[in-house]
MIDOSE-1310 file (N, C-alpha, C; in nm, 2 decimals, decimal comma, always signed):
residues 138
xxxx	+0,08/-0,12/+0,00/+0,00/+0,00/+0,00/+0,09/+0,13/+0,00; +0,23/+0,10/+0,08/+0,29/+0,26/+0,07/+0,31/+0,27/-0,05; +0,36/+0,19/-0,13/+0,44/+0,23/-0,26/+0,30/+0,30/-0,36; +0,19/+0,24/-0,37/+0,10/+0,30/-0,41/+0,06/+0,44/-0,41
xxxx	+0,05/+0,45/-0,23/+0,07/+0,61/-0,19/+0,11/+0,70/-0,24; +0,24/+0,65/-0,23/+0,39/+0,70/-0,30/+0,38/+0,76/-0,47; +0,32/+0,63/-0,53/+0,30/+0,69/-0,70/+0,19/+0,77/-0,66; +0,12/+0,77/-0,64/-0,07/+0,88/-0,62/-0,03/+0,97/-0,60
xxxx	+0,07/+0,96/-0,47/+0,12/+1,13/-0,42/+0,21/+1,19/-0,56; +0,28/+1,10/-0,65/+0,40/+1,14/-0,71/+0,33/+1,22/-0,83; +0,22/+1,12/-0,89/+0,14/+1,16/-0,99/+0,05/+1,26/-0,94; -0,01/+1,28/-0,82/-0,08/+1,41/-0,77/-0,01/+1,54/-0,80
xxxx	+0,13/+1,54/-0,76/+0,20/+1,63/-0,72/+0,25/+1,70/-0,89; +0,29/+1,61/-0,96/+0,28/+1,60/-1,09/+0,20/+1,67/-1,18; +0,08/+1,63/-1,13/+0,01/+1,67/-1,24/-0,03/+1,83/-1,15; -0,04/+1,86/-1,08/-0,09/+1,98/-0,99/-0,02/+2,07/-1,02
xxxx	+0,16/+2,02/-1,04/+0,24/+2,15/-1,06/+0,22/+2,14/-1,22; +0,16/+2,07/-1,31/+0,15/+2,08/-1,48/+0,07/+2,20/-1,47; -0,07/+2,14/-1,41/-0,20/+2,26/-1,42/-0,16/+2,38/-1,35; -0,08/+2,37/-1,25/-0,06/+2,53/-1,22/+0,04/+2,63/-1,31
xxxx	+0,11/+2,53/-1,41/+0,20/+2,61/-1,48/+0,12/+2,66/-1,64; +0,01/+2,54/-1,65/-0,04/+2,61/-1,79/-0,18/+2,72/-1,72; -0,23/+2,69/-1,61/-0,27/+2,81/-1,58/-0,23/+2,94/-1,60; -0,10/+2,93/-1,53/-0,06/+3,08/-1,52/+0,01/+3,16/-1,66
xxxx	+0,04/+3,04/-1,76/+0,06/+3,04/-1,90/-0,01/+3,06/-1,98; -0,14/+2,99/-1,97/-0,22/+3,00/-2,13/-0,26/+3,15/-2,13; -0,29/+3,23/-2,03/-0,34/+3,35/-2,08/-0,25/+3,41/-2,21; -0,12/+3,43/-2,08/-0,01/+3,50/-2,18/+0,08/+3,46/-2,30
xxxx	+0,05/+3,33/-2,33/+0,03/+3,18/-2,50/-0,08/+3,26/-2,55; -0,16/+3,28/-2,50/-0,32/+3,29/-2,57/-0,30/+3,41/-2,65; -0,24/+3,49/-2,57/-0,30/+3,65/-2,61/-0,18/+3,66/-2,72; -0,04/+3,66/-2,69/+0,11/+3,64/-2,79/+0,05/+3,56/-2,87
xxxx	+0,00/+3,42/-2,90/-0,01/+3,38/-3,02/-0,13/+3,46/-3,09; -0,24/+3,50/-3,01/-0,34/+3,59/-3,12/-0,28/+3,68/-3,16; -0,19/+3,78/-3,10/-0,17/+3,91/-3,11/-0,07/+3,82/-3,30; +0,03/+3,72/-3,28/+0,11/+3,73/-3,37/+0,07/+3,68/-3,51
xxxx	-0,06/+3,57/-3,50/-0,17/+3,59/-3,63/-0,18/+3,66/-3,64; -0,29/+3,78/-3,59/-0,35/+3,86/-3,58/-0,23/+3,98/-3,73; -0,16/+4,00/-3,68/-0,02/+4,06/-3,72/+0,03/+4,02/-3,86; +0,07/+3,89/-3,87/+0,04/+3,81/-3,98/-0,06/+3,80/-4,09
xxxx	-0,15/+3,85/-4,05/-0,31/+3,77/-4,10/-0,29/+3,98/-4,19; -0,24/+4,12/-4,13/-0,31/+4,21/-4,12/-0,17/+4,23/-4,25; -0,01/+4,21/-4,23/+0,07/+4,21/-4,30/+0,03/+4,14/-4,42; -0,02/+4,01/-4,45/-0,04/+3,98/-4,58/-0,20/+4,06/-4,64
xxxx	-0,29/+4,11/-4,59/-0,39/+4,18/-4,63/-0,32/+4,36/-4,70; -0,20/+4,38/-4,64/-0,13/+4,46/-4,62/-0,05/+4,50/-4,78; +0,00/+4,38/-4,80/+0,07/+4,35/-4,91/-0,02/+4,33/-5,07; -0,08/+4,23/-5,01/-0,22/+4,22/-5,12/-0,30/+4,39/-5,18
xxxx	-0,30/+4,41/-5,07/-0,32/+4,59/-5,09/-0,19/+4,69/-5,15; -0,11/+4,66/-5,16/+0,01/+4,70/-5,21/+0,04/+4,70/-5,39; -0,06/+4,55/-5,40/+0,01/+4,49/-5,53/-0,13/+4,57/-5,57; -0,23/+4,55/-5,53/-0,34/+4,58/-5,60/-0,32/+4,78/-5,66
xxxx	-0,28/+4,84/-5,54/-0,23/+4,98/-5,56/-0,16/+4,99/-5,67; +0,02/+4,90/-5,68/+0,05/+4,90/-5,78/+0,00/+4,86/-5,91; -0,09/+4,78/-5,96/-0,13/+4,75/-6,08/-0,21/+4,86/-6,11; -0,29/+4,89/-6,03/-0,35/+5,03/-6,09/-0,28/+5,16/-6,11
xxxx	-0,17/+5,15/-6,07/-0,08/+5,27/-6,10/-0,05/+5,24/-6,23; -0,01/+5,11/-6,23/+0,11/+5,05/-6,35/+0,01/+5,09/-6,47; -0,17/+5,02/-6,46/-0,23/+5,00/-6,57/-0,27/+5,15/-6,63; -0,26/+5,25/-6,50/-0,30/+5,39/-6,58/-0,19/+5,42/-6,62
xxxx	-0,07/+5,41/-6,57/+0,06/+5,52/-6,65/+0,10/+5,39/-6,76; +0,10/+5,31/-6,79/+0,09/+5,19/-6,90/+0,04/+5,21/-7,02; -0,10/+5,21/-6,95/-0,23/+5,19/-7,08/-0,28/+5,35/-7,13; -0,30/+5,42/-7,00/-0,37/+5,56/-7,03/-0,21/+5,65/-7,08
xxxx	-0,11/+5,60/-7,03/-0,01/+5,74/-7,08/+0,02/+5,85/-6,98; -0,07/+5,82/-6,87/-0,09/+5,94/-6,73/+0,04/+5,89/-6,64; +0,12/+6,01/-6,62/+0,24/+6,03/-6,56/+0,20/+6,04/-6,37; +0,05/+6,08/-6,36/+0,03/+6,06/-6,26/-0,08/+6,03/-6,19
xxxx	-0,14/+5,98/-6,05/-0,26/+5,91/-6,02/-0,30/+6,01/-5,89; -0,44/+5,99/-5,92/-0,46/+6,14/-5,80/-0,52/+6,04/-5,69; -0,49/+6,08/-5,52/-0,54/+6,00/-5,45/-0,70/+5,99/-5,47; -0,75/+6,06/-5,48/-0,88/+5,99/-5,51/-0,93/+5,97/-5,64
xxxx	-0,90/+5,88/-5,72/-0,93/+5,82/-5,83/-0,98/+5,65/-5,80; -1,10/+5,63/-5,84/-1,17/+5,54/-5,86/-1,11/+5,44/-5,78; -1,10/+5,31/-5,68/-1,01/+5,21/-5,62/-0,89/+5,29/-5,56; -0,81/+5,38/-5,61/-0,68/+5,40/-5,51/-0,71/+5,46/-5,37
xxxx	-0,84/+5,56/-5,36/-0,88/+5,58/-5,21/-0,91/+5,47/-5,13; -0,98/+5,41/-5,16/-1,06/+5,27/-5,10/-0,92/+5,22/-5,04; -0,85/+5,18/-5,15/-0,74/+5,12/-5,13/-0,61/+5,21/-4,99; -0,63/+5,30/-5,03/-0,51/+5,40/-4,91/-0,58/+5,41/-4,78
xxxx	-0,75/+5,41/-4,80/-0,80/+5,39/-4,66/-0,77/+5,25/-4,62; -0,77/+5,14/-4,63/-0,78/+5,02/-4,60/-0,62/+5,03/-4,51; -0,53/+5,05/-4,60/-0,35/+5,02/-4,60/-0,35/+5,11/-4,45; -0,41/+5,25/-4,45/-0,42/+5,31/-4,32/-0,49/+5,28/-4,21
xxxx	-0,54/+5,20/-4,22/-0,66/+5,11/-4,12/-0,54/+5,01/-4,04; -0,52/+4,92/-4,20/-0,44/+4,82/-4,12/-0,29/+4,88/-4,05; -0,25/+4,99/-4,08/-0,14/+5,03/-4,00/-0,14/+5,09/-3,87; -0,31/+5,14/-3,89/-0,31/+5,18/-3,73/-0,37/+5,07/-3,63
xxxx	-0,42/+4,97/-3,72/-0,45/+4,84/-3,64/-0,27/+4,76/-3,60; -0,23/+4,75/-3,67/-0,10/+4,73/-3,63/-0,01/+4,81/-3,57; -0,03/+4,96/-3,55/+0,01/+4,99/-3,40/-0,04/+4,97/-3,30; -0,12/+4,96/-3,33/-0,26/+4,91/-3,21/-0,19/+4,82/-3,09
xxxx	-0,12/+4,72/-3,21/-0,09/+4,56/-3,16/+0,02/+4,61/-3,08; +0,10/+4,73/-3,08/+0,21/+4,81/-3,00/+0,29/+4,70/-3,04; +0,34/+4,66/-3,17/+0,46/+4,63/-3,20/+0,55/+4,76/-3,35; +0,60/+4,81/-3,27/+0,72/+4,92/-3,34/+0,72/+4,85/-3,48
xxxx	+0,78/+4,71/-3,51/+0,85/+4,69/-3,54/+0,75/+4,60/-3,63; +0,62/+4,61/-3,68/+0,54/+4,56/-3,75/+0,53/+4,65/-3,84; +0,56/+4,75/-3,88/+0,52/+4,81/-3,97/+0,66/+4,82/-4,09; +0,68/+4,70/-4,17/+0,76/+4,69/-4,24/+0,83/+4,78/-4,37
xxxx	+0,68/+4,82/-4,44/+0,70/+4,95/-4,50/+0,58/+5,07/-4,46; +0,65/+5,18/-4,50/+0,56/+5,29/-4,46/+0,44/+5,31/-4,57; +0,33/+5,36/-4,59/+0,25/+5,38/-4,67/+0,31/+5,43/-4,86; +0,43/+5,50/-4,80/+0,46/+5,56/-4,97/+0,55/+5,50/-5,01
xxxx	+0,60/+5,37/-4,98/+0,64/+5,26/-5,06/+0,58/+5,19/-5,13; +0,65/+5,12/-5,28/+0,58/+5,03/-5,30/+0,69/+4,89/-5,27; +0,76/+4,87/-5,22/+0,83/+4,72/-5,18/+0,89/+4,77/-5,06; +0,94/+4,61/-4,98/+0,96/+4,60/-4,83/+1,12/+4,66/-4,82
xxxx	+1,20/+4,69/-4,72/+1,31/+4,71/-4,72/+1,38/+4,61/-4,76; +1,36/+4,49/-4,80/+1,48/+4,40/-4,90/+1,46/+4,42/-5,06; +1,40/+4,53/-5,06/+1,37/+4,55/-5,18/+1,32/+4,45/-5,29; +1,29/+4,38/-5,22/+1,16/+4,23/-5,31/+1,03/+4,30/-5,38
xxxx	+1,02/+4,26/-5,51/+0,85/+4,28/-5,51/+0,78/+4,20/-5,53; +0,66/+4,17/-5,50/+0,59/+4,09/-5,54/+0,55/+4,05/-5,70; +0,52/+3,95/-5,69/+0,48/+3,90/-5,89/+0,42/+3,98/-5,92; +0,30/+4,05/-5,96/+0,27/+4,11/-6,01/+0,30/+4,24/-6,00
xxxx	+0,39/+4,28/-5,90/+0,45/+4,42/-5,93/+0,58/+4,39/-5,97; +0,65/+4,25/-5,97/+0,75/+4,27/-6,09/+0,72/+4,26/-6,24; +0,59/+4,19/-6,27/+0,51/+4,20/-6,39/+0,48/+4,33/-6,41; +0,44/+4,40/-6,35/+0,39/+4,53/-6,38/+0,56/+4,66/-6,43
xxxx	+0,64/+4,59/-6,35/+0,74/+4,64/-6,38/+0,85/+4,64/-6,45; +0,82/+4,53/-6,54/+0,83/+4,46/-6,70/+0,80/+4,52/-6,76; +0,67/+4,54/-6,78/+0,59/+4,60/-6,84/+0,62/+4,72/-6,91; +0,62/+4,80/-6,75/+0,69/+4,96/-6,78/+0,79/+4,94/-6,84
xxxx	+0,89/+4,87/-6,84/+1,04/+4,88/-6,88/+1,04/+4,88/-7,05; +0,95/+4,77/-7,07/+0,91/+4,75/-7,25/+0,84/+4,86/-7,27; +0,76/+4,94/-7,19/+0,69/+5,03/-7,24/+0,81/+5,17/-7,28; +0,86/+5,15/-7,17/+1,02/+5,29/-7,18/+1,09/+5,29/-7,33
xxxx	+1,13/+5,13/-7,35/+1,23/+5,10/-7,45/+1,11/+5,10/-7,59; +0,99/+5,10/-7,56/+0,94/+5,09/-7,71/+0,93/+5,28/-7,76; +0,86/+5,37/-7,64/+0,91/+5,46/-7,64/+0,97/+5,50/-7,64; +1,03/+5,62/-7,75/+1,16/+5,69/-7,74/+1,13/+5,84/-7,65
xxxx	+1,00/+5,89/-7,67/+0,99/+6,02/-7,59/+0,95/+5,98/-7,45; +0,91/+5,87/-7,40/+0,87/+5,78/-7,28/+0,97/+5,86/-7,17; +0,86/+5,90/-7,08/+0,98/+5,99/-6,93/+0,95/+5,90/-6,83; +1,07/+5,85/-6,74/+1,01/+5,72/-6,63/+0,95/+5,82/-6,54
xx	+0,87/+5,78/-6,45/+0,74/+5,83/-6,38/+0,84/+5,88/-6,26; +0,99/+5,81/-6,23/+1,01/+5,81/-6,10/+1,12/+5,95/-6,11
């Protein structure tokens, strides 16, 4: 019977100090893993909003010949309000260091772009070389 005791108490004691450790844990697991989706989930909505900005830049100075896009033209407001939502939602999350690019970028500080704004930036390039009076936008 002691040895039995002995495991009961061993496995009591066991499991008592497990539950008191994910107790006093899960809140602060809980909240850090939502907060870091959360973060994740708001950066790629972020980006997606980026490419979409760019192609409509690309497709008006491309297709229309317009050297320049006025913030409130058709989709680019919509779109600059959203980008500024999600950045103030991402201060929100009080991490400094989420905000990878600032609003008047179009690529991250490794200077990556996404596909369709390297397509879009093809594009322009054949559009420069086919024109000879062609003035690059930037």
């Amino acid at each position: 019977m002691k040895i039995w005791d002995e495991l009961h108490y061993g496995v009591k004691e066991s499991t008592r100090t497990w539950l008191d450790w994910a107790r006093r844990n899960a809140q602060e697991l809980s909240d850090s893993g939502l907060r870091k989706i959360e973060w994740h989930d708001l950066m790629a909505e972020r980006r997606r909003n980026e490419e979409k900005l760019g192609a409509l830049v690309a497709e008006r100075f491309i297709l229309e010949g317009k050297k320049t896009v006025r913030c409130d033209a058709p989709g680019v407001h919509e779109l600059i309000q959203r980008m500024r939502a999600i950045d103030d939602r991402l201060k929100a999350l009080g991490d400094d260091q989420a905000l990878e690019t600032p609003l008047d970028q179009s690529h991250g500080e490794s200077g990556e772009f996404g596909p369709q704004a390297k397509e879009n930036l093809q594009e322009e390039k054949k559009f420069l070389k086919s024109d000879e009076k062609a003035v690059d936008a930037q």
